[in-house]
C-alpha positions in Angstrom: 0.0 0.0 0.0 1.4 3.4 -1.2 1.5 6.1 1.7 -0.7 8.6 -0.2 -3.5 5.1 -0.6 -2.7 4.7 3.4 -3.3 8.4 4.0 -6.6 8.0 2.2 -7.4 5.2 4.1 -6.9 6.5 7.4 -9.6 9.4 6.6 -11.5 7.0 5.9 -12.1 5.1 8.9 -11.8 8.7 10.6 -14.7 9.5 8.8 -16.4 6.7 9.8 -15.6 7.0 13.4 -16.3 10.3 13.5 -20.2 9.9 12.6 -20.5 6.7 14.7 -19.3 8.8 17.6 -21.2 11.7 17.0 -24.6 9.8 16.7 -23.3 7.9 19.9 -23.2 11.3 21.6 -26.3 12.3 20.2 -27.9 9.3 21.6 -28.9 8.0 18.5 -27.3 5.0 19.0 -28.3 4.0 22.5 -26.1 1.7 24.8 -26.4 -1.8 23.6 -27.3 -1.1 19.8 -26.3 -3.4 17.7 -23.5 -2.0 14.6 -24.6 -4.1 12.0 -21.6 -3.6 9.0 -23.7 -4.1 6.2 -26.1 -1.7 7.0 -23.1 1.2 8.0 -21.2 0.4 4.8 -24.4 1.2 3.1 -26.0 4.0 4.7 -22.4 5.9 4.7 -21.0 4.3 1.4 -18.3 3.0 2.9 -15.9 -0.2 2.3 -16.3 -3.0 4.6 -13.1 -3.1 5.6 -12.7 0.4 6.7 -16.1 0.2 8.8 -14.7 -3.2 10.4 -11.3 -1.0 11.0 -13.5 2.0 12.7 -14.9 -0.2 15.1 -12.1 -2.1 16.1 -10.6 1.3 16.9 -13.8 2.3 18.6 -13.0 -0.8 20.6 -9.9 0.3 21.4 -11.6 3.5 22.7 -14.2 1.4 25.1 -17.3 3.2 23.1 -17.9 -0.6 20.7 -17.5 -3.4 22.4 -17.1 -6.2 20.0 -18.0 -10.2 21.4 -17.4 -13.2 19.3 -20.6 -14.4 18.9 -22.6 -11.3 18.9 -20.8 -9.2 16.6 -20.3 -5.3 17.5 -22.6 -3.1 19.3 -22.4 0.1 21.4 -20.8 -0.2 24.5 -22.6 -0.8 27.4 -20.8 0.7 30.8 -21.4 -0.4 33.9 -21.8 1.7 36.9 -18.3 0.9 38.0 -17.1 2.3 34.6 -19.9 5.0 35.1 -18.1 6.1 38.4 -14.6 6.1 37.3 -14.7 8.5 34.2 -16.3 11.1 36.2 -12.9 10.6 38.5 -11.6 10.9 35.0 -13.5 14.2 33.9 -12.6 16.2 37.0 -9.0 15.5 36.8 -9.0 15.9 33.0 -11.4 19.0 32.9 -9.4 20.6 35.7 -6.8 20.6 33.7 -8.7 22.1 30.5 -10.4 24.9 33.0 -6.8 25.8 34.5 -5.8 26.2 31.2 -8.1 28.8 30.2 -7.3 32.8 30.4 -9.0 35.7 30.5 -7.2 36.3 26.8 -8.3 32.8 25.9 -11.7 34.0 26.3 -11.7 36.9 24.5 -10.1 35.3 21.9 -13.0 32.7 21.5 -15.8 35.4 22.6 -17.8 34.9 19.7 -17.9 30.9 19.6 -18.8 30.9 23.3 -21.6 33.5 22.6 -22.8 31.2 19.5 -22.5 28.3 21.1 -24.3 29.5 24.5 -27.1 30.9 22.2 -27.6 27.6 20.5 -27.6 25.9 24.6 -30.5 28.5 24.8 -32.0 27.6 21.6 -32.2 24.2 22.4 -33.5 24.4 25.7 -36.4 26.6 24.4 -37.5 24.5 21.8 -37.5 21.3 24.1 -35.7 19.6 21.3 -34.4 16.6 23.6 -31.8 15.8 20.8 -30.4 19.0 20.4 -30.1 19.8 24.3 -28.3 16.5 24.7 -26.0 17.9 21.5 -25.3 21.3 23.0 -24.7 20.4 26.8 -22.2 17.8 25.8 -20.6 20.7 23.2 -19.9 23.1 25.7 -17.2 20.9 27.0 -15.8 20.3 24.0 -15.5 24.2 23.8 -13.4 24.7 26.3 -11.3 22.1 25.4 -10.6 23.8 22.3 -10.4 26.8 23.9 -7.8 25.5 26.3 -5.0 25.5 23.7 -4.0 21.6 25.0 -4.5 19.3 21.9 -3.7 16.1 24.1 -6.4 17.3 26.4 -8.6 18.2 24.2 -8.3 14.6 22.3 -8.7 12.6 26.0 -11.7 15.2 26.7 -13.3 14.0 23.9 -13.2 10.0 24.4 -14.7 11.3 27.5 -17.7 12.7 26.5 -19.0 10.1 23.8 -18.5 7.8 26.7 -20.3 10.3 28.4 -22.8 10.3 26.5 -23.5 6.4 26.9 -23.5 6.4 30.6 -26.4 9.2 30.4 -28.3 7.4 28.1 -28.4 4.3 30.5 -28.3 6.1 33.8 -29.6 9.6 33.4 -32.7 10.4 35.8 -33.9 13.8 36.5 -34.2 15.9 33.4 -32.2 19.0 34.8 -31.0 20.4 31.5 -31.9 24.2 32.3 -29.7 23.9 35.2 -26.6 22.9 33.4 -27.0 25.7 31.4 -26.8 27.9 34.4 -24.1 25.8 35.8 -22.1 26.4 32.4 -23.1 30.4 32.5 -21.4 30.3 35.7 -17.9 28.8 34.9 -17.7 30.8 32.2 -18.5 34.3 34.0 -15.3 32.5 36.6 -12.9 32.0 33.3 -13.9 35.2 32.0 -12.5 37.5 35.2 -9.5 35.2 35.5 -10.8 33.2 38.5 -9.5 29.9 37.4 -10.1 28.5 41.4 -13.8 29.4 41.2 -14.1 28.1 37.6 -12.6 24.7 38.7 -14.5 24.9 41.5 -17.7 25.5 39.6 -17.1 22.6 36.9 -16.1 20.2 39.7 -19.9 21.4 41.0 -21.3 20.7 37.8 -19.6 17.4 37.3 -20.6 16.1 41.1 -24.0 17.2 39.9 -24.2 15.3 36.7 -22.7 12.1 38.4 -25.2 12.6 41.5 -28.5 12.3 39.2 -27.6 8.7 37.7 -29.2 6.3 38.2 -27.7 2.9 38.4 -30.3 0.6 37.0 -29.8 -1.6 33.7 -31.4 -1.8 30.8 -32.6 -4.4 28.2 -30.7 -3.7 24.3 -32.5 -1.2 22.2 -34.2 -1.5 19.0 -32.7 0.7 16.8 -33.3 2.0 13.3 -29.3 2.2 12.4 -29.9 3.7 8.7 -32.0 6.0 10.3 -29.7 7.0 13.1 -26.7 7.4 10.8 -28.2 8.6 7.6 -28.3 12.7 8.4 -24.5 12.2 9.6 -22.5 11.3 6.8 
């Protein structure tokens, strides 16, 4: 294989990855769906052998779980698991909130005002989807605003696997509340008070953990063109 046919490759399952994930986060794929390849190599046009190389990585990444007799389908976490990447988002989001200045900020004003707006947009138009979307993005904001690349990357593992553990755990529908929570470590960033942000985020990540709860559920039936088809 030539480097510029590996290069392509590489995108490829990247690609790939990338919608799986994001329809993970979405919770359009619910824990325990299963990832049927013929169906993903035809509702994103892909070769079969790059969709089987973007789950094995997903694998890798504890967001597929792959079982010889079963096939592949979206990881399932157990409240063990559930408990240990919060311990996992405090120490990495500390790190991404003491990385943020007051010229960080200002820098990104305008993507924290859009993407704030859209929080608000969301919330007002009780679109479940798009709340679930924009709460989880805000994270992802600061890590990009943050600077740190490797803690940006490990952030984002994070919240896809997030994303599962609030699909099977989450109780109490307290979205408006972590938009205020959000408001508030942002107004901390934004006068240089990187002890009350982290304080604040480690507030709203308690919080987020305390309102799980810890019960399983049977594998959903899923509608995987469906899910995947407005994502490619």
């Amino acid at each position: 294989m030539t480097t510029r046919q590996g290069t392509a490759k590489q995108r490829e399952v990247e690609r790939i990855m990338a919608i799986l994930s994001r329809a993970i986060a979405q919770h359009r794929l619910p824990p325990g769906t299963r990832l049927v390849e013929a169906q993903i190599v035809e509702t994103l046009k892909a070769n079969r052998n790059h969709v089987q190389s973007a789950l094995q990585r997903l694998a890798l990444q504890k967001i597929v779980t792959i079982e010889a007799n079963r096939g592949a389908h979206v990881s399932q976490p157990s409240a063990r698991e559930a408990r240990e990447l919060f311990a996992a988002r405090r120490a990495i989001e500390r790190g991404v909130v003491e990385s943020i200045t007051p010229e960080k900020m200002g820098k990104h004003r305008k993507r924290i005002e859009l993407h704030m707006a859209a929080e608000r947009g969301a919330l007002q138009a009780r679109d479940r989807r798009a709340v679930v979307r924009e709460l989880g993005e805000f994270h992802r904001v600061l890590g990009e605003i943050c600077g740190n690349a490797v803690l940006a990357d490990i952030l984002e593992n994070l919240m896809v696997r997030s994303a599962l553990i609030e699909a099977l755990y989450q109780g109490n529908d307290r979205s408006s509340r972590q938009h205020e929570e959000h408001g508030e470590i942002l107004d901390a960033l934004a006068k240089g008070d990187n002890e009350l942000a982290i304080a604040r985020m480690r507030y709203h990540l308690d919080h987020l953990e305390s309102e799980l709860m810890l019960d399983d559920e049977g594998e959903p039936v899923v509608n995987l063109k469906e899910a995947l088809s407005s994502l490619g």
